[in-house]
C-alpha positions as CSV (number, residue, x, y, z in Angstrom):
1,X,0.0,0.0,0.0
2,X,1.1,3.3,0.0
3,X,2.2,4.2,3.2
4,X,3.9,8.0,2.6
5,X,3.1,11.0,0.7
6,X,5.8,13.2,-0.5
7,X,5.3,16.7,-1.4
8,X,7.1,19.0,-3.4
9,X,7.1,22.9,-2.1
10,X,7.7,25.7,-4.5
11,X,4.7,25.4,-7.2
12,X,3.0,22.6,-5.1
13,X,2.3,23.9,-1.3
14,X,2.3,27.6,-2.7
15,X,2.7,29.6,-5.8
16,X,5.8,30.8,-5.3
17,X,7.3,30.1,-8.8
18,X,5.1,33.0,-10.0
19,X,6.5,35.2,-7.1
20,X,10.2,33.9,-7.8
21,X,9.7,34.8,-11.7
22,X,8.3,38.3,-10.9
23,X,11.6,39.1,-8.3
24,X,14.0,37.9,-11.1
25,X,11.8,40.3,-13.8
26,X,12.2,43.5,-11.2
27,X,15.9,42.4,-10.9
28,X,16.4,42.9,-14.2
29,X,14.5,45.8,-14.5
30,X,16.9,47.2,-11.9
31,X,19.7,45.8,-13.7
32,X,18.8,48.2,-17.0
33,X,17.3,50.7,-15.4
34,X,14.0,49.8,-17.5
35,X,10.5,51.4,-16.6
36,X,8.8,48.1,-15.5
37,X,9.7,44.4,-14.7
38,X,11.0,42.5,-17.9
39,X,8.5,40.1,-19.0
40,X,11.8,38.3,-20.8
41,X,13.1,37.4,-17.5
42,X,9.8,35.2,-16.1
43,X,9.9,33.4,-19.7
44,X,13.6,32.4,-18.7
45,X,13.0,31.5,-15.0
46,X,9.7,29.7,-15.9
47,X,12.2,27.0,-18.2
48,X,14.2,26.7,-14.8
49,X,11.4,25.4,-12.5
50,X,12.0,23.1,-10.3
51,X,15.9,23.5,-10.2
52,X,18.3,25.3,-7.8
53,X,19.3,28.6,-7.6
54,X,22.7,28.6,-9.2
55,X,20.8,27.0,-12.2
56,X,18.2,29.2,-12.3
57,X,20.2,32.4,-12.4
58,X,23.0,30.9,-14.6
59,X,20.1,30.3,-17.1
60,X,18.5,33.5,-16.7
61,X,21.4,35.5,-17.3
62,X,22.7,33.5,-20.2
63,X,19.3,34.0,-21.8
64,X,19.0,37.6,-21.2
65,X,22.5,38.4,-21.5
66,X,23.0,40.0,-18.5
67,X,26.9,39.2,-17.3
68,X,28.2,42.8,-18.3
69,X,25.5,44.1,-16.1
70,X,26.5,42.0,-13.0
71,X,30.2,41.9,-13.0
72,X,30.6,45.2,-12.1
73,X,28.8,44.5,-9.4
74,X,30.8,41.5,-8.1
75,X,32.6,43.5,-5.3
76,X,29.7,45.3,-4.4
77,X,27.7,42.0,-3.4
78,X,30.6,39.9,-2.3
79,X,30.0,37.5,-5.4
80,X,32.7,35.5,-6.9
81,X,30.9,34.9,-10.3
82,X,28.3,37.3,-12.3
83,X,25.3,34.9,-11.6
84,X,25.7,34.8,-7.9
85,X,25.0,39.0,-7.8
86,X,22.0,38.1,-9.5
87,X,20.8,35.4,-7.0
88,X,21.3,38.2,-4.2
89,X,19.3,40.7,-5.8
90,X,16.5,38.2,-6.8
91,X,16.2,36.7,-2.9
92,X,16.7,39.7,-1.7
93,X,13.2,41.2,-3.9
94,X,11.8,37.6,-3.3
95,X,12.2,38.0,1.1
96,X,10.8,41.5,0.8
97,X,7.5,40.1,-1.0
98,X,7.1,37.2,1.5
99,X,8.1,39.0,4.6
100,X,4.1,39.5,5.0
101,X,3.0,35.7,5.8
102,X,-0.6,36.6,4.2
103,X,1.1,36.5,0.9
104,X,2.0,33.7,1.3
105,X,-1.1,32.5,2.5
106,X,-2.8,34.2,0.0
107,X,-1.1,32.2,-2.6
108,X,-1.0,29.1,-1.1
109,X,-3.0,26.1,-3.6
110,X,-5.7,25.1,-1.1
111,X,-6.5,21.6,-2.5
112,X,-2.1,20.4,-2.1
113,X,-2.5,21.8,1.0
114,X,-5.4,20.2,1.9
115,X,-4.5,17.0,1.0
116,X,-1.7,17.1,2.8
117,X,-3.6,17.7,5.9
118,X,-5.9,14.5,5.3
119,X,-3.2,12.4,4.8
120,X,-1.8,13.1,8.1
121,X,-5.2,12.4,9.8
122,X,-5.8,9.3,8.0
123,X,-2.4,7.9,9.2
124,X,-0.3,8.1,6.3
125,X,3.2,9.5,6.8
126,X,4.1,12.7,5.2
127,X,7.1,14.1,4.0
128,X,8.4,17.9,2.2
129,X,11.3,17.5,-0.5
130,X,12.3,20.5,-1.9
131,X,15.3,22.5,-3.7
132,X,14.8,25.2,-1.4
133,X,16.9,26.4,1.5
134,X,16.1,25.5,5.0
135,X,15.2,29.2,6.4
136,X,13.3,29.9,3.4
137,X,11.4,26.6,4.0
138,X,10.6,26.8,7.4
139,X,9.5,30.3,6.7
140,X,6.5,29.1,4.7
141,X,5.8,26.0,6.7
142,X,5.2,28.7,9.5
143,X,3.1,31.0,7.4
144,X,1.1,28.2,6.3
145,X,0.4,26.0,9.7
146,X,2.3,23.2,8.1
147,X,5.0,22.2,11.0
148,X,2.9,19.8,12.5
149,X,1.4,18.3,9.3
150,X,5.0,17.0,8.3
151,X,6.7,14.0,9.4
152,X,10.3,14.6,7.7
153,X,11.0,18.2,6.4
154,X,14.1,17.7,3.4
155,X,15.6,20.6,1.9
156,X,19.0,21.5,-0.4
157,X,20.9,21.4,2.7
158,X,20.2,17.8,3.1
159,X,21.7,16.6,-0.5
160,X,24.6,17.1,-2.4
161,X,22.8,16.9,-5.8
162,X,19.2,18.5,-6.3
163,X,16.4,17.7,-7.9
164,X,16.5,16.4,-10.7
165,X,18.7,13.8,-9.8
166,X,17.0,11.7,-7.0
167,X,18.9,11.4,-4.2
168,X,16.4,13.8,-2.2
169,X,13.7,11.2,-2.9
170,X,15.6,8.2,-2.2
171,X,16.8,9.9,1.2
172,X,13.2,10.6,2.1
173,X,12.9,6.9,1.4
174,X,15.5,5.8,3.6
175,X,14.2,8.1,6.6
176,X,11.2,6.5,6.3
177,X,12.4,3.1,5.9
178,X,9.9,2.5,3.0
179,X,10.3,0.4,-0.6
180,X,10.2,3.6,-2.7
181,X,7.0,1.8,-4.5
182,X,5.2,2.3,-1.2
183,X,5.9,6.4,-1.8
184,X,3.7,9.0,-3.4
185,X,5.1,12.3,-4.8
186,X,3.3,15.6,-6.0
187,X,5.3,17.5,-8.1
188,X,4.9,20.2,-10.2
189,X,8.4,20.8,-12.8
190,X,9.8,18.5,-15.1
191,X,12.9,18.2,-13.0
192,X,11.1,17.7,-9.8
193,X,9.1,14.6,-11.8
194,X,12.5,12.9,-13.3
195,X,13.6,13.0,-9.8
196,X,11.1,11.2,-8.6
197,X,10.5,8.5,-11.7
198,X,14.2,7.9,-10.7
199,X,13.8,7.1,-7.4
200,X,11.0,4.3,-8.2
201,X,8.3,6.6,-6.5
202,X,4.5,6.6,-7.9
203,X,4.2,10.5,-9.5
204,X,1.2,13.0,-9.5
205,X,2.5,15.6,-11.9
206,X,0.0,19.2,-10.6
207,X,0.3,21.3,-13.5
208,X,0.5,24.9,-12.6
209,X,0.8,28.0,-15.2
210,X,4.9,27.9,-15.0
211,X,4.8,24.1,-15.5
212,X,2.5,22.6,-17.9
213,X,3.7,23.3,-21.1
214,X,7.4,21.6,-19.5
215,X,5.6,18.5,-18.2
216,X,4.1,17.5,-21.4
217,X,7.1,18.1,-23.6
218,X,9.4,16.2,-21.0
219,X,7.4,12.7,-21.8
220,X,8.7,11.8,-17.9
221,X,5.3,11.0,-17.0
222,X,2.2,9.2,-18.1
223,X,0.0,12.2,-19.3
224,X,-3.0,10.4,-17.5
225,X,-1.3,11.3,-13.9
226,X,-0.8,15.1,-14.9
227,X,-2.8,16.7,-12.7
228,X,-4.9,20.0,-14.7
229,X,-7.4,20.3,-12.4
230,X,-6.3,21.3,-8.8
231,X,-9.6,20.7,-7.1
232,X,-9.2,17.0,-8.5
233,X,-6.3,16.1,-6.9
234,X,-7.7,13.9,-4.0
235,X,-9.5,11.8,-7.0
236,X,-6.1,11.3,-8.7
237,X,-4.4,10.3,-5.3
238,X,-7.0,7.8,-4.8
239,X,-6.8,6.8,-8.6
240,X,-2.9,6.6,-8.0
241,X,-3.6,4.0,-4.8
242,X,-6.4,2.1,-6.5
243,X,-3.7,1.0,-9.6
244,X,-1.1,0.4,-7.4
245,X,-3.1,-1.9,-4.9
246,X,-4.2,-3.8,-7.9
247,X,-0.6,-4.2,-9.7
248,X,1.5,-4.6,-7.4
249,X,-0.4,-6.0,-4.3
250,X,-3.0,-7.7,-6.9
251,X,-5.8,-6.2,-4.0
252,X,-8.9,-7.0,-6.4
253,X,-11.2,-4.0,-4.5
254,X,-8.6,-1.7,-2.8
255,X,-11.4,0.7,-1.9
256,X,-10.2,0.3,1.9
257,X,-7.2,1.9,1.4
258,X,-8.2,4.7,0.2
259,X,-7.9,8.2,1.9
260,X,-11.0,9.5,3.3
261,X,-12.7,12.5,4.9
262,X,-12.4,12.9,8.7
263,X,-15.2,11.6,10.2
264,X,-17.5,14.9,11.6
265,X,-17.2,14.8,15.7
266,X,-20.0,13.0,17.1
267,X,-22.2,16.2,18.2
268,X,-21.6,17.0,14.2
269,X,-23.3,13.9,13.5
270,X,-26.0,14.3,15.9
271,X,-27.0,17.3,14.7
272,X,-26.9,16.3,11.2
273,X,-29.4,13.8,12.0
């Protein structure tokens, strides 16, 4: 069965690809002095998703050309390569946006959240695994009231390669002390996904704006487990541990396993009747 749910962060708990790509546009706005964020620059990052930040910004300033506008600023930032000054200014724009925890709760995606939630109140274990750095993690966890929905927190700090290569996953696997069969992932990039295929783990791909388009043309995944609809999600995960019970566990009706609703407290039920 499957007995732990893995969950991605950036794109997949929040939306804060869409805030990432609009800190790297004003950075480059700032960069050329130009009288509004460069829509160029969110087209860049959005072909980035689901990697680290050194790729990201290497990538963005390749594709916008932007090394003769960061090298002079090397000293100024401490930076001992062009891309580096351009992480600082993007995470620095990025901290200022989310210093207000109602952003973030404001761009939270309600139905990965919620099932997150029910899978820790119907026993299943529960796991984050993201790219991100630690503080910048446990900054949103704390925005969100996640902390105590999460079993096993990962983060870059925790791997020497990130996503996607899979050692992230197959860590989470090992804290756990799970077959990486008996693990679901939601993910949202292309590279988050190939991680995840790697490590053996069953895949819900949850298409977002920055993302689609990527997961599609990647081919990493079964189009039927991309995930278009958010507020179908919970059918999906059930989908997900119907096939499995029936392939690999050869469970003929695995409707028992599946994740359900909470039952209401019982003066909910007594007034319902």
């Amino acid at each position: 069965m499957i007995r732990a749910i893995v969950f991605d962060l950036d794109g997949v708990l929040v939306q804060s690809e869409k805030l990432k790509a609009q800190a790297y546009a004003i950075a480059v706005q700032r960069l050329r002095g130009l009288s509004e964020p460069d829509p160029r620059a969110i087209e860049a990052y959005r072909a980035t998703v689901g990697t680290d930040k050194e790729a990201a910004s290497r990538f963005v300033m390749h594709e916008l050309g932007l090394e003769q506008h960061l090298r002079p600023l090397m000293p100024q930032y401490s930076a001992g390569e062009p891309w580096q000054v351009l992480t600082e200014m993007r995470t620095a724009i990025y901290d200022e946006m989310v210093a207000d925890p109602q952003v973030l709760r404001d761009n939270q995606w309600p139905h990965t959240v919620g099932l997150l939630r029910l899978a820790k109140e119907n026993g299943c274990r529960t796991a984050l695994a993201t790219n991100s750095e630690l503080s910048n993690v446990l900054h949103v966890l704390h925005a969100l009231d996640l902390e105590r929905s999460l079993d096993l927190v990962l983060t870059r700090e925790d791997v020497e390669k990130p996503k996607p290569d899979p050692e992230i996953y197959l860590l989470a696997a090992q804290r756990f002390e799970l077959p990486s069969e008996e693990m679901l992932v939601v993910e949202d990039s292309p590279n988050g996904v190939r991680a995840a295929v790697a490590a053996g783990m069953n895949v819900i791909a949850f298409a977002t704006p920055f993302t689609v388009k990527g997961l599609h043309e990647s081919k990493v995944l079964d189009h039927k487990w991309i995930l278009h609809e958010s507020d179908k999600l919970l059918d999906m995960a059930q989908r997900v541990i119907r096939e499995h019970e029936r392939n690999v566990h050869g469970v003929k009706d695995p409707r028992e396993t599946q994740l359900e609703d909470p039952p209401a407290p019982e003066e909910d039920r007594a007034d319902a009747g």
